[in-house]
Every structure is written in C-alpha cells, then in structure tokens.
C-alpha positions as CSV (number, residue, x, y, z in Angstrom):
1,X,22.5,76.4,22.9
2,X,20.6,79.5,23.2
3,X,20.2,82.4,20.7
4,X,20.8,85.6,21.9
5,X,18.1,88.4,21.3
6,X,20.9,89.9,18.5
7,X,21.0,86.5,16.5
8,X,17.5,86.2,17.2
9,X,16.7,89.6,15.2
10,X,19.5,88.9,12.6
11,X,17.4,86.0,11.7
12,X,14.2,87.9,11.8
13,X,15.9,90.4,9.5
14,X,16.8,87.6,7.0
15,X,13.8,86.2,6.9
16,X,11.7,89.4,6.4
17,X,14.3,89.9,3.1
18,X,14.1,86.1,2.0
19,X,10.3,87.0,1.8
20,X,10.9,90.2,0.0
21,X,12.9,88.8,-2.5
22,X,10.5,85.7,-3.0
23,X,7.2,87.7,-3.2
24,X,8.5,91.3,-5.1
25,X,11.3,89.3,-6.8
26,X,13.6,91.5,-5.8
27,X,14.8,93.2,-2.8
28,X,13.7,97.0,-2.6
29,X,16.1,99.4,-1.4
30,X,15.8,100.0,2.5
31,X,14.1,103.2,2.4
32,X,11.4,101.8,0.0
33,X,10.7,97.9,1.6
34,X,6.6,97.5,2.9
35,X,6.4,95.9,5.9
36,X,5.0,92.5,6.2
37,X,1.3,94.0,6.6
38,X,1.3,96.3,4.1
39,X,2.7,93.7,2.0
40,X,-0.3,91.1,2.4
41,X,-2.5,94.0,1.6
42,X,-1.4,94.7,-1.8
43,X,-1.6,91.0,-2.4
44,X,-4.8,90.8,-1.5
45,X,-5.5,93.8,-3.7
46,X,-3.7,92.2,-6.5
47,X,-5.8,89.1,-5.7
48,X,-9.3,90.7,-6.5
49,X,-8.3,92.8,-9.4
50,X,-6.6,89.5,-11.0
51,X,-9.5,87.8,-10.6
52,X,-11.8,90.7,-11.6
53,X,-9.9,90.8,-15.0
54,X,-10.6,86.7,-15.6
55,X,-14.5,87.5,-14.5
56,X,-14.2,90.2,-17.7
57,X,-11.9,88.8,-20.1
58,X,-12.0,84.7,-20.1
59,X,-15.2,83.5,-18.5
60,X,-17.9,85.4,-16.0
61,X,-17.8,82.0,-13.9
62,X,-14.5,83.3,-12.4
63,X,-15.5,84.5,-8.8
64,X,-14.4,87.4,-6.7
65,X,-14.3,87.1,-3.1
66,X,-15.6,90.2,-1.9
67,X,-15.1,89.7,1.3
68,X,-11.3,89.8,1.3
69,X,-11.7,93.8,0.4
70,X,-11.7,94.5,3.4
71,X,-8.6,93.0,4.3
72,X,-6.9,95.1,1.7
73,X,-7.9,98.2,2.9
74,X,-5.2,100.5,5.3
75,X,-6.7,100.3,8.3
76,X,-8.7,96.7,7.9
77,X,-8.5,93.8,9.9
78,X,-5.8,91.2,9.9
79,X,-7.4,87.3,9.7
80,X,-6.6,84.8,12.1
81,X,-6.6,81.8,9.9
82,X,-7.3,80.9,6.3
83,X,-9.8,78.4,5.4
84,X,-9.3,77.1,1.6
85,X,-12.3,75.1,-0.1
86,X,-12.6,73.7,-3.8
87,X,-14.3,76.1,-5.6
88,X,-17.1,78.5,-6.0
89,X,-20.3,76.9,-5.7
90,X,-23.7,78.3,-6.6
91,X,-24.6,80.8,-3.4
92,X,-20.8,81.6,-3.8
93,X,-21.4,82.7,-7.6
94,X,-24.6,84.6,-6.8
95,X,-23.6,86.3,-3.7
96,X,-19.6,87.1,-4.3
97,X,-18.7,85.8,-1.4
98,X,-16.9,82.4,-0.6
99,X,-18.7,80.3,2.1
100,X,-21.6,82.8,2.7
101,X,-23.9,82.6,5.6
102,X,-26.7,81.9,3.4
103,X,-25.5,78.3,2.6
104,X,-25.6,75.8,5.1
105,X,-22.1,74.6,5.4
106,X,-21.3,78.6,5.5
107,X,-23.7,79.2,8.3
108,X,-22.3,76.4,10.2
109,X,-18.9,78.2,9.7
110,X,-19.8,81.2,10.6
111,X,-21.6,80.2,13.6
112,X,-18.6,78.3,14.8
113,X,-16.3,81.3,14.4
114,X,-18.4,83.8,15.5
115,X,-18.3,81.8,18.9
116,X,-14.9,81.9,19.3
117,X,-14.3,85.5,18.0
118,X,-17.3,87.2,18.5
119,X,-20.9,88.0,17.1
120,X,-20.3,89.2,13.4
121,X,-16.5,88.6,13.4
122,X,-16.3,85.9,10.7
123,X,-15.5,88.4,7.9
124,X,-13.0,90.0,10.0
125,X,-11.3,87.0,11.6
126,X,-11.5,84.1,8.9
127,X,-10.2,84.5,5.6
128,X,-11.8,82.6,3.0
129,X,-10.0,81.8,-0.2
130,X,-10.6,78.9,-2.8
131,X,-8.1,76.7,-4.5
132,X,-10.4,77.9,-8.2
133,X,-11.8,80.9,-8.3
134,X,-14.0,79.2,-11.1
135,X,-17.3,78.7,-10.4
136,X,-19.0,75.3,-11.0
137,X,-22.5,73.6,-9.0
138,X,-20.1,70.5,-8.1
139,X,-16.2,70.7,-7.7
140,X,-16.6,67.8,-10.2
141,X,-17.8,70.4,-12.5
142,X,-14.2,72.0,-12.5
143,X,-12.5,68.9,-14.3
144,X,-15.4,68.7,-17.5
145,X,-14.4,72.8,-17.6
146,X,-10.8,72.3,-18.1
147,X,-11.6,69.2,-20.6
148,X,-13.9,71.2,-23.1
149,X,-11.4,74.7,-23.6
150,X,-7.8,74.5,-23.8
151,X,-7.4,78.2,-23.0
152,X,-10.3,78.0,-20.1
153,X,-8.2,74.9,-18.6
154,X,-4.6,77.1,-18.9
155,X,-6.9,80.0,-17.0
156,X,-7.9,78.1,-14.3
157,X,-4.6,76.3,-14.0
158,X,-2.8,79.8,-13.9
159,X,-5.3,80.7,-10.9
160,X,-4.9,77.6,-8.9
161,X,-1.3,78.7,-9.1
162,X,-1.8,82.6,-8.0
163,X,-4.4,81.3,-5.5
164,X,-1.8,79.3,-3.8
165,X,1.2,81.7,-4.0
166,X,-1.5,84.0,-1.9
167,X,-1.4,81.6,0.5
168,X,1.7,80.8,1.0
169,X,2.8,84.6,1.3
170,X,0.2,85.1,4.1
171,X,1.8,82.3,5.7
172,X,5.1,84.0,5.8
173,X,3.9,87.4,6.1
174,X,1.8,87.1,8.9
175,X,2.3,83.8,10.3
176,X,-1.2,82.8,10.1
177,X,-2.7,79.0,9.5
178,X,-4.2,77.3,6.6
179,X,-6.9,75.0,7.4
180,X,-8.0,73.4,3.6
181,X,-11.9,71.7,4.2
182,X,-13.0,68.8,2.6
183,X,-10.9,66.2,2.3
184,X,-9.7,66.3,-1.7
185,X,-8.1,63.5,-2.6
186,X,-4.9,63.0,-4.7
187,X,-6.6,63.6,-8.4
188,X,-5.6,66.3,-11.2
189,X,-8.4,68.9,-10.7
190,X,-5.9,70.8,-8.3
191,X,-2.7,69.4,-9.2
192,X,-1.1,73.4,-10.0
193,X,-2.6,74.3,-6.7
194,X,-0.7,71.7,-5.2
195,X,2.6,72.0,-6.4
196,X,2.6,75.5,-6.6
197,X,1.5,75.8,-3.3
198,X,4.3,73.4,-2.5
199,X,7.0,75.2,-4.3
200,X,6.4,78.3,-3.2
201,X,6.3,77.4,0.7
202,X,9.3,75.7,0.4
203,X,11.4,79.0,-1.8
204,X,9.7,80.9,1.1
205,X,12.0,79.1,3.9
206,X,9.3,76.9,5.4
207,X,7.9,79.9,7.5
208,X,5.8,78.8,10.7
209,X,2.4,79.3,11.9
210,X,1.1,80.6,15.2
211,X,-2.3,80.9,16.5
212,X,-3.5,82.3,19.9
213,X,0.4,82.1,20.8
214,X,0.7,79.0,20.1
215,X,3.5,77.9,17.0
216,X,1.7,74.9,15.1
217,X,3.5,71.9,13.9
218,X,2.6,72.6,10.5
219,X,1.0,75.8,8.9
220,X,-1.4,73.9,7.0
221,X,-4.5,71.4,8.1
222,X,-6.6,69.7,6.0
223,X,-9.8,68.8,7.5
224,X,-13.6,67.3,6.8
225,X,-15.7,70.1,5.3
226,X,-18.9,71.8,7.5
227,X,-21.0,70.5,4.9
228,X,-23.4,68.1,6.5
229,X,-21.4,68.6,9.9
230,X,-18.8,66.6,8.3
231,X,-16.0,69.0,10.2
232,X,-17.4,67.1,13.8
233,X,-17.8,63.5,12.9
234,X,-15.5,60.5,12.5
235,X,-14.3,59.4,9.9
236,X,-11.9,56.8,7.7
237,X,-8.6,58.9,9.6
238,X,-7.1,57.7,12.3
239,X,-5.8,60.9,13.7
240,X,-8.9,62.8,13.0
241,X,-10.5,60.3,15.2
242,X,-8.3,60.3,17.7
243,X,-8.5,64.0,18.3
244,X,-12.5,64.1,18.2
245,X,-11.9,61.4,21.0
246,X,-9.6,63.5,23.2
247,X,-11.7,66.1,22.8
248,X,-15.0,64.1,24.1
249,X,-13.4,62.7,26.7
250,X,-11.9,66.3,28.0
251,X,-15.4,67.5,28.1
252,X,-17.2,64.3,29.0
253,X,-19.1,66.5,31.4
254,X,-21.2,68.0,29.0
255,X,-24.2,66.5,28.5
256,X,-25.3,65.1,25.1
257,X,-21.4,66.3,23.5
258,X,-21.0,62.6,22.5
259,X,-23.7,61.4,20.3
260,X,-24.5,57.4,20.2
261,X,-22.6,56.9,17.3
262,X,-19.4,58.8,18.8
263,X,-19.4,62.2,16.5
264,X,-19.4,65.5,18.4
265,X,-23.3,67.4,18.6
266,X,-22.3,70.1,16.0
267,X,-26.3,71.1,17.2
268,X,-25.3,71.0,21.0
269,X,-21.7,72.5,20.2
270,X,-23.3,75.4,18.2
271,X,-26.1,75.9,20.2
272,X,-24.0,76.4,23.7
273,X,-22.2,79.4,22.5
274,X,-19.5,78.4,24.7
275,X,-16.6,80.3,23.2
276,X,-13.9,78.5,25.1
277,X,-15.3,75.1,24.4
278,X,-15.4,76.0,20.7
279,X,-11.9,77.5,20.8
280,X,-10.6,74.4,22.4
281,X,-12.1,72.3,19.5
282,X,-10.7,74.6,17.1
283,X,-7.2,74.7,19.0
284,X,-7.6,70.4,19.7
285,X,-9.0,68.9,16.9
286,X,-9.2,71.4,13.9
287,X,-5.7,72.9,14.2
288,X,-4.2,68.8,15.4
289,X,-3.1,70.5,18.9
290,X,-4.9,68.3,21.3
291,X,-3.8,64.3,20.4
C-alpha cells in the first residue's frame, strides 16, 4: 500500500521528535526545537569542549579533533560520511587532528576523498571521529591504560560512550553513513563503544542512511583500514572479497586495476584521479552497494 505525502510527513514529524526527545531528553516546546542541523552542531560543539575538559582535567593524552570545528560553526559544512578509527595515534596527538595528511594511512584517505569530492575537500566532506579520544602509539596501548588507573579506565570508558552517542545522533540527524576502519575484533578495549553505540541507535528508532541518493542497507560499515592499502586488498571476508571482485571485473578495462595477486592498485587507483571510478569504489565496495 502506498503512503500518502500526509502520512509520509506525519512520520517525518514523529521521527524528528523521537530524536528530540532521545538526544535533548526532552521535547522542547514548538517555538524553541533546533532543527536537525543546528542540532548536530551543538553536538559537535559539545564534543570538543567535553574532550577539551578531559585533555585539562584527567590526562593530556585525551585528543581533540580540531577538525570537526568547523563543522560546528553556523554556516560550516555538513559531512558526507563518518569514518571512525581506534584511537589517536602519534601524528594524531601532535597535530590535533584525527587521520592527518601527514601520516600515511591519512594521506591515502585524503587522496581518495579528495578524488571523489574535490581537491582539498577532505575536511569539509569526511568527518573523522575515533571510538577513544585517548591517545596511545598502538591501539593495544589503550587496554594497559585502562589496566594501570581505575579513574583513567572509567574516563575513557565514559568517552567511548559519548563518542558513540555522537555518532549515532549524526546518523539520525542527518542521515549520513558510518564507515568504522580497521577491522577490530570482538575484545574489551571498546566494549562501551559498542554497546553504547548499540543502544543508542536502537532508542533512536533505527534511523537510515543515504549517500549520493542512495538509502544504504545499513548505516554503518566496517571495513579494512588505509593503513598499508589495507582498504583495497583481499582479505579473510568473504563479502569484502566478493565486492573488490565485482568491482575488478566492472572495470576490467583499465589497465593494471587488478594486480597479480587479485587486490585493487591503490597506486593506479590514486594516481588516475578518476573521480567516478573512485566514487564507484566507494559506492561498490566501501559502502557494500555493488555485490
């Protein structure tokens, strides 16, 4: 049965106050309630001054994205997708910023946004955000942290679980997807990111993604990280694989695509700076749209 345009927008109108009520805790009166935009930029204000209070009152490993300022600000720009790692690692400490350019695996990242957005678009396109804002050299790092300090551990389990309610309200507020990198396995290290991230999906109403028009299966991806091209290569997954292989085989044409042992080039896919082609692998293989 269809749904009339006036059940259609009775819906919408639910929704939008099931989101309210969820994020604010309470419905505002009608006169007073943000809209879904303004709404994600106070949370991603609230984001950096939360963790801007951890940096100066528990530990100065915790790590401020300054990147996402600009997403907080009035008139700044709107991401088209979320890309969650681990945690801070050691450019990320030094520089502020999560995934920076000067790292490899964040060069790689930007380079492979940047040619599907546009030169210099990364910061205004991709929004990077970590499941810890605590900065260790190796994500193993995070579990020794948590073992040595009893209040340290409650901090960073308390950020996890901010960290993923941000999330999860950008989700429902402006439909955007969540693609996690690296392939974390089950463990304890992010266990409140998890659940929280979990919960809080779910007491949102299971809100859908859409990217470049197109509604996604899921909101959220979890995919191999850039690091060491990981993001284009096979791997123990079965559906992984059989997405890179669609993908090769859609583009056979292109010469040296396919390398001998069956990854894709990331030099060759990089290096074109064929904006379609890297949107299809985003859209294909990244996002699970291909098969």
């Amino acid at each position: 049965m269809a749904v009339s345009s006036i059940d259609a927008s009775a819906m919408e109108r639910e929704e939008q106050l099931r989101h309210l009520s969820v994020i604010l805790g309470a419905v505002p009166p009608e006169g007073d309630r943000p809209d879904a935009v303004a709404l994600f930029r106070t949370r991603v204000a609230e984001h950096g001054e939360r963790v801007r209070a951890l940096k100066s009152s528990v530990s100065p490993l915790f790590v401020e994205n300054g990147d996402l300022a600009a997403y907080a600000t009035a008139d700044g720009p709107l991401p088209a997708l979320i890309l969650v790692g681990d945690n801070p690692g050691r450019r990320e400490f030094e520089q502020s910023v999560y995934l920076c350019v000067q790292g490899r695996a964040g060069a790689m990242a930007h380079s492979f946004f940047d040619g599907i957005f546009g030169a210099g678009s990364f910061r205004g396109k991709v929004m990077v955000l970590n499941k810890s804002s605590f900065h260790t050299p190796r994500t193993v790092g995070l579990t020794e942290a948590m073992r040595g300090a009893p209040a340290l551990a409650e901090a960073i389990r308390r950020d996890q679980e901010e960290n993923a309610r941000l999330i999860a309200d950008s989700v429902a507020l402006l439909g955007v997807p969540v693609v996690t990198i690296g392939m974390e396995s089950g463990g304890t290290t992010f266990q409140s990111f998890r659940k929280t991230l979990e919960s809080r999906y779910s007491a949102l109403g299971n809100p859908p993604a859409v990217f470049q028009g197109k509604r996604l299966a899921s909101p959220f991806r979890k995919v191999p990280h850039f690091s060491l091209s990981k993001i284009f290569c096979r791997n123990a997954d079965a559906a992984w694989n059989a997405g890179l292989d669609g993908f090769l085989a859609r583009h056979a044409a292109v010469p040296g695509l396919r390398t001998d042992n069956g990854n894709v080039s990331s030099k060759l896919l990089l290096g074109l700076g064929d904006g379609p082609l890297l949107a299809d692998y985003l859209d294909r293989v990244i996002l699970g749209n291909g098969g």
